[in-house]
N, C-alpha and C positions, 0 to 999 in steps of 0.2 A: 795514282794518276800516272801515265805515260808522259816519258820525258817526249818535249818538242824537237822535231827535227826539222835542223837548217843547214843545207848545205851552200858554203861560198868559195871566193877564189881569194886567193892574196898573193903578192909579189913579197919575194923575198928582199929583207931589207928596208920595206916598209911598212909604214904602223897602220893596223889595221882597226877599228872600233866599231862597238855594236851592241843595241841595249835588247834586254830581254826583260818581258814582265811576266810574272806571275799568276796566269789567272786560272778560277773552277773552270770544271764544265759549262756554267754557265754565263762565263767571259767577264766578271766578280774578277777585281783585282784583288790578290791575299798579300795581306802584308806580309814583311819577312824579318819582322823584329826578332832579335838576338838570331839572327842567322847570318852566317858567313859564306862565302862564294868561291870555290876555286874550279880550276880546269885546263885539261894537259891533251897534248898532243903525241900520238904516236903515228910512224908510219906505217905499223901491220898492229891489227886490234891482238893479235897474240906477240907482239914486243915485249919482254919483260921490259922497257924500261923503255921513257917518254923523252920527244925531241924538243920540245918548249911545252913553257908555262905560258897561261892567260896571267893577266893579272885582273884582278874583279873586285870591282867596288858595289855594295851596297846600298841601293836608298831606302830604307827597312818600309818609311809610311805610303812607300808608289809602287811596292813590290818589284824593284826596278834593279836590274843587277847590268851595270857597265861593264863590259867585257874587251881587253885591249890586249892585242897583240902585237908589242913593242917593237919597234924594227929591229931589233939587234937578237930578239928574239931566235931566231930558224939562224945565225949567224957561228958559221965553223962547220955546219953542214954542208956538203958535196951534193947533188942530189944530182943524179944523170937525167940528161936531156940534151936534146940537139939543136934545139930552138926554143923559142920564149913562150909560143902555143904547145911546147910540150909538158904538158901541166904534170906536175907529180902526186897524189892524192895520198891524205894522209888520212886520220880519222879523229875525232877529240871526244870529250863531253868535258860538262859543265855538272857540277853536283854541288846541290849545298846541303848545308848541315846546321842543325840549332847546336847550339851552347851546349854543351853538356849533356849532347843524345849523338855523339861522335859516332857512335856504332848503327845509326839510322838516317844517313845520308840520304838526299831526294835527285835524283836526274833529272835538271830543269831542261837542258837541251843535249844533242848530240849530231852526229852525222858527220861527212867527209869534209875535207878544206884542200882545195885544188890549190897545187902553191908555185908558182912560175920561180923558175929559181934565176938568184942573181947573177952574173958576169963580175962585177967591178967587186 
């Protein structure tokens, strides 16, 4: 199945949340027992290496994966702009994985995150 794409904005600095569920084709919420949730952000999909973590909680019986981005999170990064509508676009996904099938990861979402960077 095709990971879900969602694209949003967030201010640097602040906590940002957001749930995502689970469902077939046919709009069937799938549980997500013994599955775990994580997901990272870079600013070019070719970075070796990511500028924050999601943090992601599980509700395994609602197929419901809580997704936060901590405000302290995007903090120590510099991000050029001129103004506060100068959004800077990063990109992420989210993927979870069952227990003990680590090597067969599932892409529940992905897409861009527009992030107004902080001043203070």
């Amino acid at each position: 199945m095709a990971a879900g794409v969602f694209n949003f904005k967030v201010e640097q600095g602040v906590e940002y949340t957001f749930n995502a569920v689970y469902k077939d084709k046919d709009n069937v919420v799938i549980p997500l027992t013994d599955y775990t949730a994580a997901g990272k952000i870079k600013l070019k999909m070719s970075d070796p290496l990511h500028v924050a973590e999601f943090i992601c909680t599980v509700d395994e019986s609602l197929g419901k994966v809580t997704v936060v981005l901590q405000s302290d999170a995007l903090d120590g990064i510099k991000f050029k702009a001129n103004k506060f509508d100068d959004y800077v676009e990063a990109v992420y996904d989210i993927l979870l994985t069952k227990v003990g099938e680590v090597t067969k990861p599932i892409r529940l979402l992905n897409g861009t995150i527009k992030i107004s960077p902080k001043v203070t």
